[in-house]
C-alpha positions as CSV (number, residue, x, y, z in Angstrom):
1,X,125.6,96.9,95.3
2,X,124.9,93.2,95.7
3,X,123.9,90.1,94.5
4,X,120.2,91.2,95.4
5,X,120.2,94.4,93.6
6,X,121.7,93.2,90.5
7,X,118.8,90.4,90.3
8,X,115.9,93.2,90.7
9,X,117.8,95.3,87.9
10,X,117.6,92.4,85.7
11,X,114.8,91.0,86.0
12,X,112.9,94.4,85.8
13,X,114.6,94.9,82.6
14,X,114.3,91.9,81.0
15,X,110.6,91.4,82.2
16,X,109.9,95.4,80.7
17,X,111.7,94.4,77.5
18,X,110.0,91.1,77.2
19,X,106.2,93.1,77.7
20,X,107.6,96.0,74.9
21,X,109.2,93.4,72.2
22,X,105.9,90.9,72.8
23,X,103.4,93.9,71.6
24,X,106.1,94.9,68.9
25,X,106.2,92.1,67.5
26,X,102.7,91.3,67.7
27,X,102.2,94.8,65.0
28,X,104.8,93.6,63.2
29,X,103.3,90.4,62.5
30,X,100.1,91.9,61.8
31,X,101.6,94.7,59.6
32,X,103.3,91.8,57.3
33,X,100.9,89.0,57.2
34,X,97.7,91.2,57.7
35,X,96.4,88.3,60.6
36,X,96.9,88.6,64.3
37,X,99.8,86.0,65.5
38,X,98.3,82.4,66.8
39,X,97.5,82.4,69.8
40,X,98.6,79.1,70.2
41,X,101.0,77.9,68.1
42,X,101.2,74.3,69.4
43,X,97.1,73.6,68.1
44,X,96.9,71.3,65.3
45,X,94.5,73.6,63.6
46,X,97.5,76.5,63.1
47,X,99.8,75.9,60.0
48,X,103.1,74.6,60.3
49,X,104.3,77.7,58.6
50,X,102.3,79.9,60.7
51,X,103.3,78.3,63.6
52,X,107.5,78.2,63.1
53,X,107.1,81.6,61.7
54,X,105.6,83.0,64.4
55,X,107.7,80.9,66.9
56,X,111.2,81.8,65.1
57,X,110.6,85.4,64.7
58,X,109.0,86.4,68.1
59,X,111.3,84.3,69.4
60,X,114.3,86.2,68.0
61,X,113.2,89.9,68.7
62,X,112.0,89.2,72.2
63,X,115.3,87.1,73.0
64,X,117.1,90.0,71.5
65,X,115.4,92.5,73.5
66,X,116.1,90.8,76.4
67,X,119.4,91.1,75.8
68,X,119.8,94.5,75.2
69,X,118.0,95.4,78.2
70,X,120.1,93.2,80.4
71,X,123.4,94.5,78.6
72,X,122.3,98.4,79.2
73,X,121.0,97.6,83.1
74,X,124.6,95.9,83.6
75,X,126.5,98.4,81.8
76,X,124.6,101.5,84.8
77,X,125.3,98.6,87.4
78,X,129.3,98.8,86.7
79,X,128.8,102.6,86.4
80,X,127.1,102.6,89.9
81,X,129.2,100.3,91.2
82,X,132.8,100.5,90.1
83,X,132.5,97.0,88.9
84,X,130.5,94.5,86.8
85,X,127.8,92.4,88.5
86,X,129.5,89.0,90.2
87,X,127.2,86.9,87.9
88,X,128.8,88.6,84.6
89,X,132.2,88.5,85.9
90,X,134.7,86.1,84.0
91,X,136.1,82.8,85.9
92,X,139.8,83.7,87.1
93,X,140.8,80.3,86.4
């Protein structure tokens, strides 16, 4: 396995987990504040609240998503592989 393959691995992963984590946390948002998320946080017309809330806590679940999907992908790549992938792989220095 290569430099290639590990790049398609991750990016499939962290693109799925990114789709998945958006509409969770989309409910979520709707399930606690009983409104749909802005749309655009960045117009004047959205709160300040509304806007950092929604920006600090989609932010967080879809960046930890992302994470997990990219650890578990590179954790079957060192299975398959017999090694982790070169762009995880500690400097020697």
């Amino acid at each position: 396995m290569g430099k290639l393959v590990w790049n398609i691995m991750r990016t499939g992963a962290t693109e799925g987990a990114d789709v998945v984590a958006r509409r969770v946390a989309t409910s979520g948002w709707k399930a606690v504040t009983g409104r749909r998320p802005p749309g655009h946080p960045s117009n004047p017309e959205v709160s300040w609240p509304t806007a950092v809330g929604w920006a600090a806590a989609s932010g967080a679940f879809i960046g930890v998503a992302r994470l997990l999907a990219t650890r578990m992908v590179a954790r079957y790549y060192t299975k398959s592989a017999g090694h982790p992938p070169e762009a995880l792989q500690e400097d020697s220095e």
